[in-house]
C-alpha positions as CSV (number, residue, x, y, z in Angstrom):
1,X,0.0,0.0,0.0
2,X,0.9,3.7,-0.5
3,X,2.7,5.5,2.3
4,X,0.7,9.0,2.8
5,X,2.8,11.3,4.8
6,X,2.0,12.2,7.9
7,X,1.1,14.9,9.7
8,X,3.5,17.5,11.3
9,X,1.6,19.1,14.3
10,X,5.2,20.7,15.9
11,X,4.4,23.3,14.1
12,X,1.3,25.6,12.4
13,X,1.9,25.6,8.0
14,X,2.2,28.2,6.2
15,X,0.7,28.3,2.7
16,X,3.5,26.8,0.6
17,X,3.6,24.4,3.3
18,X,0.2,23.5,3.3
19,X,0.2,23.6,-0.6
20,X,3.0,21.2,-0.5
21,X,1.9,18.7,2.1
22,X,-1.6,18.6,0.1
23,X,0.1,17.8,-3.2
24,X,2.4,15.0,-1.5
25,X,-1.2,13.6,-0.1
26,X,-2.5,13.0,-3.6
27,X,0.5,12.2,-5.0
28,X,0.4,9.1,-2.7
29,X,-3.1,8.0,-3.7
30,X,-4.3,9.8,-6.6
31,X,-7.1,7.1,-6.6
32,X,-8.2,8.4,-3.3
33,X,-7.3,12.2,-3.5
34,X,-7.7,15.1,-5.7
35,X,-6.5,18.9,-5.1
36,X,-7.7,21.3,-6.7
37,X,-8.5,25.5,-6.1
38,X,-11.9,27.0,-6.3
39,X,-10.4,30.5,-7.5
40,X,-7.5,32.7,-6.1
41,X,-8.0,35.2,-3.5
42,X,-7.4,38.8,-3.1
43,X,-3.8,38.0,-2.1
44,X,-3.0,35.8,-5.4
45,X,-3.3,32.3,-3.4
46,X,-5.0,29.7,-4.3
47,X,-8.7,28.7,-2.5
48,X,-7.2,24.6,-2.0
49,X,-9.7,22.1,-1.6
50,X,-9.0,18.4,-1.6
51,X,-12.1,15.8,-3.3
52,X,-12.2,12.9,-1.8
53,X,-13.4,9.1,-2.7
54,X,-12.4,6.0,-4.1
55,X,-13.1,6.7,-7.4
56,X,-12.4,3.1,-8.9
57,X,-16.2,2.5,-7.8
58,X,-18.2,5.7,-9.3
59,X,-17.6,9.4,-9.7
60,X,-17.5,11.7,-7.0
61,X,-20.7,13.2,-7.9
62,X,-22.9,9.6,-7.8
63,X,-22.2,9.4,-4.1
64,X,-23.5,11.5,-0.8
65,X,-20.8,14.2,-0.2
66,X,-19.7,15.5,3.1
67,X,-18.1,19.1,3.1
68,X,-15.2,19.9,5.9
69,X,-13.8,23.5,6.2
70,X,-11.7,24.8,8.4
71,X,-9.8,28.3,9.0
72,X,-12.7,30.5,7.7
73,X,-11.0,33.3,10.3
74,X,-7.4,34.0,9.9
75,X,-6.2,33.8,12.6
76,X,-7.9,30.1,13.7
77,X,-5.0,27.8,12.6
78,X,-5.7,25.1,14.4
79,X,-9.1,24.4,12.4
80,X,-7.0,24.1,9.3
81,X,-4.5,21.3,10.8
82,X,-7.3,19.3,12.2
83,X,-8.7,19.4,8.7
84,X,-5.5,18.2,7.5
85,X,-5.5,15.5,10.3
86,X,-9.4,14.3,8.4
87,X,-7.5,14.4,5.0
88,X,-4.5,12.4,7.0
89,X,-6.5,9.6,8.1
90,X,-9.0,8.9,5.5
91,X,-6.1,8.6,3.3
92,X,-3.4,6.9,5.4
93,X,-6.2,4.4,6.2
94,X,-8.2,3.3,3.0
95,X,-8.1,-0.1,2.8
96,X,-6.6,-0.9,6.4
97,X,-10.0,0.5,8.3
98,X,-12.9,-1.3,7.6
99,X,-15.0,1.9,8.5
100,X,-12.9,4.1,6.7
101,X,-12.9,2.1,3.7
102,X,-16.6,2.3,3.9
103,X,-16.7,5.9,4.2
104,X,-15.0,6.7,1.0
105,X,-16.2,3.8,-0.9
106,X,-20.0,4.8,-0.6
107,X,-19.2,8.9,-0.2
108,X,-17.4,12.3,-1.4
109,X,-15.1,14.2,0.8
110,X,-14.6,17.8,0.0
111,X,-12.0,19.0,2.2
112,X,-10.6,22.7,2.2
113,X,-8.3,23.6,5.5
114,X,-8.0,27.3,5.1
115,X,-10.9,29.5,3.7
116,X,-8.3,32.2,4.5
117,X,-5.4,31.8,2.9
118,X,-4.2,35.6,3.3
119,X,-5.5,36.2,6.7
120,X,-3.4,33.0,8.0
121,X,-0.5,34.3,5.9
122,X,-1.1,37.5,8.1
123,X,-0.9,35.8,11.2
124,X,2.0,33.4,10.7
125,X,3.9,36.1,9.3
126,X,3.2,38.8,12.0
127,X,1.2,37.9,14.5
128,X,-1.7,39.9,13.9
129,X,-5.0,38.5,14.5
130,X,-7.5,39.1,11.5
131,X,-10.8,37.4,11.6
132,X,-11.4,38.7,7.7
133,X,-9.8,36.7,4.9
134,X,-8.3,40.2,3.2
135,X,-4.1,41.0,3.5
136,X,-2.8,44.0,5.4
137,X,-3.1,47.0,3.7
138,X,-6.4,47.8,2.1
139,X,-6.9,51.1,3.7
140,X,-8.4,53.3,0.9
141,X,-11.2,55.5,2.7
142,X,-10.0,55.2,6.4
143,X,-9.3,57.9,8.8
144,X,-5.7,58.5,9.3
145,X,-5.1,56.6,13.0
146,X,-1.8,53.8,14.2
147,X,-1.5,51.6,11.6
148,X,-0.2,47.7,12.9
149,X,3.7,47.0,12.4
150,X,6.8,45.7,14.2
151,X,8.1,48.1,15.7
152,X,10.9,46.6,17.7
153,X,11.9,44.2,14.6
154,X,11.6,40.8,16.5
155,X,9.0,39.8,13.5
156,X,5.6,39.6,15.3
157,X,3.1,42.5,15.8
158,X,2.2,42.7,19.5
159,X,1.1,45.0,22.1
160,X,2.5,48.7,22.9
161,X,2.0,49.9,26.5
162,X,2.3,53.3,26.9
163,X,2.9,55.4,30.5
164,X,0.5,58.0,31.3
165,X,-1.2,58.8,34.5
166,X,-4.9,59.5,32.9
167,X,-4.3,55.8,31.1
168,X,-6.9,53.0,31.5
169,X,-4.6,49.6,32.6
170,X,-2.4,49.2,35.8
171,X,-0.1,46.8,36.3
172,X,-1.5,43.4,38.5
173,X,0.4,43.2,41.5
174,X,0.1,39.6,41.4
175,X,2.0,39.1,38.0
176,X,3.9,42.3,36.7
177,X,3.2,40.7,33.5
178,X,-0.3,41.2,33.6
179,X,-2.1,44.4,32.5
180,X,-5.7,44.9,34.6
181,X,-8.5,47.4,34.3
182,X,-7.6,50.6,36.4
183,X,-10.3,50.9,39.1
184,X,-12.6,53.5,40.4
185,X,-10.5,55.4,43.3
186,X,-7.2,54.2,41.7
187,X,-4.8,57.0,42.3
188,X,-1.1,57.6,42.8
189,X,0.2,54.2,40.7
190,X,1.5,53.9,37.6
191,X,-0.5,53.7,34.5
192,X,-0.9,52.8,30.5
193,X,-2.3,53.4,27.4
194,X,-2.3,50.2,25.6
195,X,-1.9,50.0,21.8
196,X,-1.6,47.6,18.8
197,X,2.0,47.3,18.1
198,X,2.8,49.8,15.4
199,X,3.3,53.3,13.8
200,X,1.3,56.9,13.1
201,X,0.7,57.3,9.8
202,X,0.7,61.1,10.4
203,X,2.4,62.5,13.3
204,X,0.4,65.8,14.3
205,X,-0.5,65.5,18.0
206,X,-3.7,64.6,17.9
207,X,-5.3,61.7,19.2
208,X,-4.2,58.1,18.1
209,X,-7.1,56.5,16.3
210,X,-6.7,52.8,15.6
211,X,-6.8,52.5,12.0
212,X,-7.2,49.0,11.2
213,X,-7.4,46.5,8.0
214,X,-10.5,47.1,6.3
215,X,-11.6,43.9,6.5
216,X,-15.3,44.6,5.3
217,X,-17.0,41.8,7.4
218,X,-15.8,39.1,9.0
219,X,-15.7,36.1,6.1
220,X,-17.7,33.9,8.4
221,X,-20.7,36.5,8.1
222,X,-20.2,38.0,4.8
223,X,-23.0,35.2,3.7
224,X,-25.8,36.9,4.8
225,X,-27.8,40.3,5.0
226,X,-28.3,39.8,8.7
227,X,-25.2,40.5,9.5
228,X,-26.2,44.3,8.7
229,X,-23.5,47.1,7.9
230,X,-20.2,46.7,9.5
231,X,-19.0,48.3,12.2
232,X,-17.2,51.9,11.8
233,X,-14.8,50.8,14.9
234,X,-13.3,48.8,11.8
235,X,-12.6,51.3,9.4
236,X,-15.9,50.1,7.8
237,X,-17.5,53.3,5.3
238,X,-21.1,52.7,5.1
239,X,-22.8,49.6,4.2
240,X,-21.6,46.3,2.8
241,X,-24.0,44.0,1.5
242,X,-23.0,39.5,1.6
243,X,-20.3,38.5,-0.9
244,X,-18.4,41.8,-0.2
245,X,-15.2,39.4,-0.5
246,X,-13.8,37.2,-3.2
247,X,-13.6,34.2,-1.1
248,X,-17.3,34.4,-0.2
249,X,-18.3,34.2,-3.3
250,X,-15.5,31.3,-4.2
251,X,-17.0,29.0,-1.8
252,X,-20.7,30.2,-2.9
253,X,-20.6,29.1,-6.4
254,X,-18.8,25.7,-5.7
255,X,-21.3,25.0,-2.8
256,X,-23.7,25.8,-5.7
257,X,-22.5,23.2,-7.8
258,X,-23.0,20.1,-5.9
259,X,-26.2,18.6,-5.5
260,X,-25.0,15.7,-3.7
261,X,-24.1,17.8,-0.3
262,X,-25.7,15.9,2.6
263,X,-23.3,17.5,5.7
264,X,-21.3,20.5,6.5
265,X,-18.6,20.7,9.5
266,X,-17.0,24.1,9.5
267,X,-13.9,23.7,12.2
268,X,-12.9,27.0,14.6
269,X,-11.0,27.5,17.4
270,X,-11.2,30.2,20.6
271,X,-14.3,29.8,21.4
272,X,-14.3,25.9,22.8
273,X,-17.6,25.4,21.8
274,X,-20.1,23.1,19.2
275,X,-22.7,26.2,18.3
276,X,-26.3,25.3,17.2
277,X,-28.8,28.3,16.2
278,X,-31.9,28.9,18.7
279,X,-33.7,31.2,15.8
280,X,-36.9,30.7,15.0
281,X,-35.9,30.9,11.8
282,X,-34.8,27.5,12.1
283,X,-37.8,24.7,11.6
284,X,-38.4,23.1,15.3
285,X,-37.6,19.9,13.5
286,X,-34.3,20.8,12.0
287,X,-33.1,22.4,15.3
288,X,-34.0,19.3,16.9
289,X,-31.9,17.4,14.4
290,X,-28.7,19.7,15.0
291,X,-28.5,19.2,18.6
292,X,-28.9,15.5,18.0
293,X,-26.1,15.9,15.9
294,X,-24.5,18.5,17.8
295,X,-24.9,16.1,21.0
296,X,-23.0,13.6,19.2
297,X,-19.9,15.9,18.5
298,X,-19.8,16.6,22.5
299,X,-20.1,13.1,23.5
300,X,-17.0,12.2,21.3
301,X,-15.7,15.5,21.7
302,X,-16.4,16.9,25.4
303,X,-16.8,19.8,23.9
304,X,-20.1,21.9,25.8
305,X,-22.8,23.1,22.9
306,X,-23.8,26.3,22.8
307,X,-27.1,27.4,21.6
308,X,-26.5,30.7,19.9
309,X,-29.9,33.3,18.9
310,X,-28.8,35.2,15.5
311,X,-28.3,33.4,12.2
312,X,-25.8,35.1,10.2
313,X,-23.0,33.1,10.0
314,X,-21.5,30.4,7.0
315,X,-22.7,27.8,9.0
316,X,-26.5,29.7,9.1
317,X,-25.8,30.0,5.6
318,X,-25.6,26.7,4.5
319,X,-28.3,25.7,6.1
320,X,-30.7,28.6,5.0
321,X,-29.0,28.9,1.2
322,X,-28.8,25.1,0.7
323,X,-31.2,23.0,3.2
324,X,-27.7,21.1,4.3
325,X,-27.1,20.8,7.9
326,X,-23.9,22.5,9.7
327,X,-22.4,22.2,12.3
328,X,-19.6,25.1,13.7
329,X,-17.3,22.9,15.9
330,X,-14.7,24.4,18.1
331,X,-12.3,22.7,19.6
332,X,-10.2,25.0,21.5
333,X,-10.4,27.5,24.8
334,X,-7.8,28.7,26.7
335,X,-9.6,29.7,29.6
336,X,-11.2,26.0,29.9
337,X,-7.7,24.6,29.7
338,X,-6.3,26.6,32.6
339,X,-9.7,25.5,34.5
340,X,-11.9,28.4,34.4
341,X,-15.1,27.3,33.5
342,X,-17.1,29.8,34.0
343,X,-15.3,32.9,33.1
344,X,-17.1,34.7,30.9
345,X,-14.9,37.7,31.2
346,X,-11.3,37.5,29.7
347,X,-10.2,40.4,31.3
348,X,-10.8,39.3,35.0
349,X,-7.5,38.6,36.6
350,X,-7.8,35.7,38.3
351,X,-8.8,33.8,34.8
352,X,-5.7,35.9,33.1
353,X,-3.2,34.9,36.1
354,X,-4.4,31.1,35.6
355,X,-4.2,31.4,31.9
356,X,-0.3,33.1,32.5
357,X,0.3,30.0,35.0
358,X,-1.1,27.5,32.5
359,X,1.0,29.1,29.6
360,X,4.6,28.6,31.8
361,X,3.4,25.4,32.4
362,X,2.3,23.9,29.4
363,X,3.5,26.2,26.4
364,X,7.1,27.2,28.2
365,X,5.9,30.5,28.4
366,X,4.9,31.0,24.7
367,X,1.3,33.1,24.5
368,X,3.0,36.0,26.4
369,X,5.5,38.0,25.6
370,X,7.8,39.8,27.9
371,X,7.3,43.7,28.3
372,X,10.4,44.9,26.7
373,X,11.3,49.0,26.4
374,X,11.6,50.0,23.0
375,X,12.6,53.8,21.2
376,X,9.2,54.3,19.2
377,X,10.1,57.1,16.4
378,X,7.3,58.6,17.0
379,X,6.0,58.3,20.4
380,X,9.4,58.2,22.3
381,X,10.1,55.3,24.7
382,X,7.2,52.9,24.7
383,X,6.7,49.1,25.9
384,X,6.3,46.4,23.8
385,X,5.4,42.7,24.3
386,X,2.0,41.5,25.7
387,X,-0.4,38.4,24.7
388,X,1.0,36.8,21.2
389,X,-3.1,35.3,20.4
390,X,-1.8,33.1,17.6
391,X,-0.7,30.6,20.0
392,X,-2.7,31.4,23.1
393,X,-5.8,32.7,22.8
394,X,-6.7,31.3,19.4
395,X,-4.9,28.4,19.0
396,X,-3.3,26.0,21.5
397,X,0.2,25.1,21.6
398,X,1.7,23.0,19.3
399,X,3.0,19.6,19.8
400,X,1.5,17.3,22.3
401,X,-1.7,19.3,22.5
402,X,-2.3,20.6,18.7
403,X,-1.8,16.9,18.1
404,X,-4.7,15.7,21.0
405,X,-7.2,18.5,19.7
406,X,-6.8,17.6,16.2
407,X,-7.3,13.3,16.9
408,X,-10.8,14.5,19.0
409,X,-11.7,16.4,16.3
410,X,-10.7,13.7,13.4
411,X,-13.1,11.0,15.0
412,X,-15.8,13.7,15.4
413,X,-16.0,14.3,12.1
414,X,-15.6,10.6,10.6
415,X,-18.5,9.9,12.7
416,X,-20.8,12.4,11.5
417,X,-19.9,11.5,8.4
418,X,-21.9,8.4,8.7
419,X,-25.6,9.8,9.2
420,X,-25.8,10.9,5.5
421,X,-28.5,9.0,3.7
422,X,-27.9,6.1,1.5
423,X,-30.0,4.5,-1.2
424,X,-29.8,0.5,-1.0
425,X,-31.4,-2.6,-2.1
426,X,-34.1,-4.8,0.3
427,X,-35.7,-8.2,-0.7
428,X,-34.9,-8.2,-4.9
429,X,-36.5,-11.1,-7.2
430,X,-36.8,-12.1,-10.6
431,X,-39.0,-14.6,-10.8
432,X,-41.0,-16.8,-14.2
433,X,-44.6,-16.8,-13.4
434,X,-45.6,-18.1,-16.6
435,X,-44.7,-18.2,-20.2
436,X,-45.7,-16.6,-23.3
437,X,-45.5,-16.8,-27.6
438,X,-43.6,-14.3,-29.3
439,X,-45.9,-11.5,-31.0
440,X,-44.5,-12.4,-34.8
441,X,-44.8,-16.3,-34.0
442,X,-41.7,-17.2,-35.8
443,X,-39.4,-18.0,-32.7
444,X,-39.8,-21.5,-31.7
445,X,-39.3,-21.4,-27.9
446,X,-41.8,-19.7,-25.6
447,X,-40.9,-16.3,-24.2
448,X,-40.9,-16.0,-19.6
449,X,-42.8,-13.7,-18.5
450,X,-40.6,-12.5,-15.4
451,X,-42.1,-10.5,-12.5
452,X,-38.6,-8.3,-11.5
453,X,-39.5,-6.9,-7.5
454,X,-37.1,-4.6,-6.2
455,X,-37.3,-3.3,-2.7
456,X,-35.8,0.3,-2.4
457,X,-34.7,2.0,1.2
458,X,-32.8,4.5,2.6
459,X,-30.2,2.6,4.6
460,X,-28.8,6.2,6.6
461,X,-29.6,8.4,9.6
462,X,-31.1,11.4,7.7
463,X,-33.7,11.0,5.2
464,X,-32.9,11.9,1.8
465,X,-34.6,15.4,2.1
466,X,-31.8,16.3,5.0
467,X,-34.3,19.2,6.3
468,X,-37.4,20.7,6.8
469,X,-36.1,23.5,4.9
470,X,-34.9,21.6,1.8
471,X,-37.9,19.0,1.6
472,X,-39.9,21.2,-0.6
473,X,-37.5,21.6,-2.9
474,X,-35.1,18.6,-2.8
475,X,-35.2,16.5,-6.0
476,X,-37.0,13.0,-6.3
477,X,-36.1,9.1,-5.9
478,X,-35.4,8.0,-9.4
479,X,-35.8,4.2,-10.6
480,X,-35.1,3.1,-14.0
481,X,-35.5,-0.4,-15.9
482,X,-33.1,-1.4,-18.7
483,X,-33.7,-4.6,-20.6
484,X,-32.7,-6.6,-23.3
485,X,-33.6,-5.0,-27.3
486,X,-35.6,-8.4,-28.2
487,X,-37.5,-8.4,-24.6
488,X,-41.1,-5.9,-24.0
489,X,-42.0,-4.2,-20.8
490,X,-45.4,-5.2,-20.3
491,X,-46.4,-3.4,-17.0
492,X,-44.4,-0.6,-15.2
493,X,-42.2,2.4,-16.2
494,X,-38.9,2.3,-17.4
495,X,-38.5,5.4,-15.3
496,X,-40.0,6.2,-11.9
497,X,-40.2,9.0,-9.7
498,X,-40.9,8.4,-6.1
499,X,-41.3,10.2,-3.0
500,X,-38.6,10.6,-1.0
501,X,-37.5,8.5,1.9
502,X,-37.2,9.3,5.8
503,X,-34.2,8.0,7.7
504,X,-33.7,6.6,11.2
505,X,-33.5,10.1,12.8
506,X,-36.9,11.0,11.1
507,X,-39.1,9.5,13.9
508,X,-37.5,11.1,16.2
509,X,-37.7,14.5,15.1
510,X,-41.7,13.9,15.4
511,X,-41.5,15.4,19.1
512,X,-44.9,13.9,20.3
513,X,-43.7,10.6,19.0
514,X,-40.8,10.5,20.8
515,X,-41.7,8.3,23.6
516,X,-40.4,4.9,24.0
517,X,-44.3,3.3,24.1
518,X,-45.4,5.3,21.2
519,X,-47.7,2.8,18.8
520,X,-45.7,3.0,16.0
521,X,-46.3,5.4,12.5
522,X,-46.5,4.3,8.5
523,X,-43.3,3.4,7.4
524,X,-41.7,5.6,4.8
525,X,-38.0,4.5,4.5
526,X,-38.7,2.6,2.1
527,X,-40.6,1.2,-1.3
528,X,-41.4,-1.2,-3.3
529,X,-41.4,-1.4,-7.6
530,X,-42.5,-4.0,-9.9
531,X,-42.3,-4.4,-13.6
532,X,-43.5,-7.4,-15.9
533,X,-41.1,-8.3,-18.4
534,X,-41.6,-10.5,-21.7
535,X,-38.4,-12.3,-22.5
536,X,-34.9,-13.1,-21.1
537,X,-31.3,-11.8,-20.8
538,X,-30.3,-9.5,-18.7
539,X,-32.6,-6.9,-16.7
540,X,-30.8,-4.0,-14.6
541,X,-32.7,-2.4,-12.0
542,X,-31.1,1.7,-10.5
543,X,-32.4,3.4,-8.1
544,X,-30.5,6.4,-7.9
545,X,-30.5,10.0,-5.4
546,X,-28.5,13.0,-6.0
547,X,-27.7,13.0,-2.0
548,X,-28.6,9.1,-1.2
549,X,-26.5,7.3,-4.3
550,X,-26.9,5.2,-6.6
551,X,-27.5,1.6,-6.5
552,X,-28.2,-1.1,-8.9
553,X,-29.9,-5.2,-8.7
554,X,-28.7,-7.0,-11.9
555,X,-30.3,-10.1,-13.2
556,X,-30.3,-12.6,-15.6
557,X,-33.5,-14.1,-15.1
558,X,-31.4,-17.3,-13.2
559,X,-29.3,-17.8,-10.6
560,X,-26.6,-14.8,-11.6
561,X,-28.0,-12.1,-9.6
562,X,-26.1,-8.9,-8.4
563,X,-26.5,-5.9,-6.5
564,X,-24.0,-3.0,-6.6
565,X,-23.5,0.4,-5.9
566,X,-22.3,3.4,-8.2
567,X,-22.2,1.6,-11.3
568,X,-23.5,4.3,-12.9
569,X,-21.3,6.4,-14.5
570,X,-21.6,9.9,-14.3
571,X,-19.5,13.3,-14.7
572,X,-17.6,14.8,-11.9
573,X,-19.1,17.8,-9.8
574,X,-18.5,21.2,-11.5
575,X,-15.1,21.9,-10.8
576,X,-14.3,25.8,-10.5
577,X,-10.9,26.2,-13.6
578,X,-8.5,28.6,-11.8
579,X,-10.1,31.5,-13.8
580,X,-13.2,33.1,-12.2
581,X,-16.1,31.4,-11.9
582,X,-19.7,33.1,-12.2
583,X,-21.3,34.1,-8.9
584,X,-24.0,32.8,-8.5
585,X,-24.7,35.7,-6.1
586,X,-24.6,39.1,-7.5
587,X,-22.8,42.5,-5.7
């Protein structure tokens, strides 16, 4: 068997680095694996997305598909490694898992471990947090303000604490490290202004305005019009409507494309949380269904759920845009690690001095950075140093504990993976039940007539409609008949529609129902067609979903019978060429 690399977890990737170890992946099993980009950012890098199935048995596009994301906030690295660590597995273990070979036998993987490419750059290269997928430097239209650099040189872009007895911040006198909240009655102690490591863009005494990136929105909720107009704080300049950004509107149109999606996991990280929507824009039924799901995630996880009121984010989006339900799993907080539970408040110091313990202890000190005087050219002697968030507050530390995070997070997903619906084959028959004369009378043996039965179901958790919100508009079951040129169809359609097909979650979305000495309900998981056939050879029977599969009962009217699935050919899911693609949502 193939040797696929593994996964380096000593360290966070930078985009070559990802590109590279992505490319080595399908290089190893190109039967398995396929890279390739949705479209290029604002930056000039590639959107990477990795398709993934054993395409010896069907075409990615005849088989339920399962979409993974990860990194949709810049500075969220660890989502995009645990993606990785998905990619890792399913390939490393194809053939040697029974389950895993399973997985990608009967369904489509579409992985892609950084929505944002450019705002990760930003962060590896710097420091800087950026929730936004756009680079540094888009600041056309904002007021002039401190614009984020390294001022000292050491290659990260930090804090700046500045003396001044009217400032905001003292220093804790448990940990001289720690910068608290000046008090009311605070008086006769020294205090700072605290800054975003770098420089005046004009230098004329007047206040220092913080003139950030222009990010826009936030990627994760430039999906939606809920999100409303952005906030001015940002350097925002009136209202900008969903798909303000390239990437947006990248992942829009290839989302678009596939009709086979059954099941979105978007990975984060800060938060330490699996979030399900509370809206009431969400069906009762289909937020029932994501905390079963969500439930699930915890159990294997022990990560808590929370239940979150508005409905503006990617994960809202796919739901609302395509009927698919997401889930928005993250798998790391700081404040949990160093065992506050409850803190709700970042900036009370007893959670900050356990998080400073817990960061000595566990990280060598890494997260926060020494206060250490510096000669600002502008502002004379300043401070610099402070919380580094890239491997703190929004990501844990490498090694030992990137590597634990990512392994929760890999069997979390594989075992979502397996509620997606999936068409297969009951009681089948072909059976003689008499015999007839050919219409023209010239052929000397009498013709069967063969009664062909085939029992359809939906083998998998969800039912093939996924939601509430996408029943209405989700496409038919599809049967077809094909049979030998010198035999007739007597009774039946070569091709069927049929109502779609509940799953084993379906009862108990059915509240009232849900009671273990309810007195049952009509079954519709399943169904049964029949055709009369005048003549022999072979008969093939597909039944065939766009998010259940496709499967087939083959016949010759003997004892060579045969069921399979994804024999059916088909072409690949609309893959985005590294020119633009059309929106499919206008600006």
């Amino acid at each position: 068997m193939p040797i696929v690399p593994p996964l380096n977890t000593e360290a966070y990737l930078n985009y070559e680095e990802l590109t590279a170890y992505l490319n080595s992946i399908a290089e190893a099993v190109p039967q398995l694996v396929r890279i390739f980009s949705l479209g290029n950012t604002m930056g000039g890098r590639s959107l990477w997305a990795a398709e993934v199935t054993n395409t010896n048995n069907g075409a990615a596009s005849s088989k339920p598909a399962i979409w993974i994301d990860g990194n949709i906030h810049g500075s969220q690295l660890s989502a995009s490694t645990a993606c990785l660590a998905i990619l890792q597995r399913l390939s490393a273990e194809y053939g040697r898992s029974p389950s895993i070979t399973e997985l990608l036998d009967n369904n489509t993987f579409y992985i892609v471990p950084r929505l944002a490419p450019d705002g990760a750059e930003l962060c590896l290269t710097s420091g800087l947090s950026t929730s936004a997928g756009r680079r540094l430097g888009f600041l056309d239209g904002l007021r002039e303000g401190l614009v984020p650099g390294d001022v000292n040189g050491d290659g990260r872009i930090l804090q700046m604490r500045v003396e001044d007895p009217y400032g905001q911040w003292k220093v804790s006198k448990r940990d001289e490290r720690l910068l608290i909240p000046r008090q009311p009655g605070d008086v006769g102690d020294t205090y700072y202004r605290l800054y975003r490591e770098g420089l005046l863009d004009k230098e004329d005494g007047a206040p220092i305005h913080l003139r950030l990136v222009n990010s826009k929105r936030e990627l994760s909720h430039d999906f939606t019009q809920e999100c409303g107009p952005i906030d001015h704080h940002y350097g925002g300049n009136g209202f900008v409507g969903p798909f303000s950004q390239i990437e947006s509107r990248l992942i829009s149109a290839f989302l678009h494309s596939l009709n086979n999606l059954c099941l979105a996991i978007s990975f984060r990280s800060g938060s330490g949380t699996i979030q399900v929507t509370s809206s009431p824009e969400v069906h009762r039924r289909d937020q029932a269904l994501m905390k079963i799901l969500a439930s699930k995630a915890s159990e294997l996880s022990n990560i808590p759920i929370e239940e979150v009121a508005e409905c503006c984010d990617f994960a809202d989006w796919v739901y609302k845009e395509l009927g698919v339900p997401c889930l928005r799993v993250d798998g790391w907080n700081l404040l949990r690690e160093a065992g506050i539970e409850n803190a709700t408040d970042k900036s009370q110091e007893h959670a900050l001095l356990a998080v400073l313990r817990w960061l000595d202890y566990n990280n060598h000190g890494q997260g926060f950075v020494k206060w250490e005087k510096c000669e600002h050219p502008q502002l004379g002697e300043v401070e610099v140093g402070g919380w580094d968030t890239s491997v703190s507050w929004s990501n844990p530390p490498v090694g030992e504990m990137l590597s634990t995070i990512c392994e929760s997070e890999v069997n979390l997903a594989l075992c979502l993976a397996t509620v997606v619906p999936k068409i297969g084959l009951g009681e089948c028959r072909d059976e003689i039940v008499g015999w007839a004369e050919p219409e023209d009378g010239e052929a000397e043996e009498l013709l069967p007539l063969r009664v062909i039965s085939v029992e359809i179901r939906n083998e998998g958790y969800l039912p093939t409609w996924l939601t509430e919100e996408l029943r209405s508009k989700d496409e038919p079951l599809i049967s077809e008949i094909s049979i030998p040129e010198n035999a007739e169809l007597l009774i039946g359609q070569h091709l069927s529609e049929h109502e779609q097909l509940s799953g084993v979650v379906s009862l108990h979305l059915r509240q009232s129902l849900n009671v273990p000495f309810f007195s049952g309900t009509s079954e519709t998981g399943r169904c049964v067609e029949n055709w009369l056939v005048r003549g022999s050879g072979e008969v093939v029977v597909s039944a065939a979903h766009p998010r259940g599969g496709v499967v087939q009962f083959i016949s010759d009217g003997g004892q060579n019978t045969l069921r399979q699935r994804f024999k059916v050919s088909k072409p690949s899911a609309i893959i985005p060429s590294t020119s633009p693609v059309p929106y499919v949502v206008a600006v």
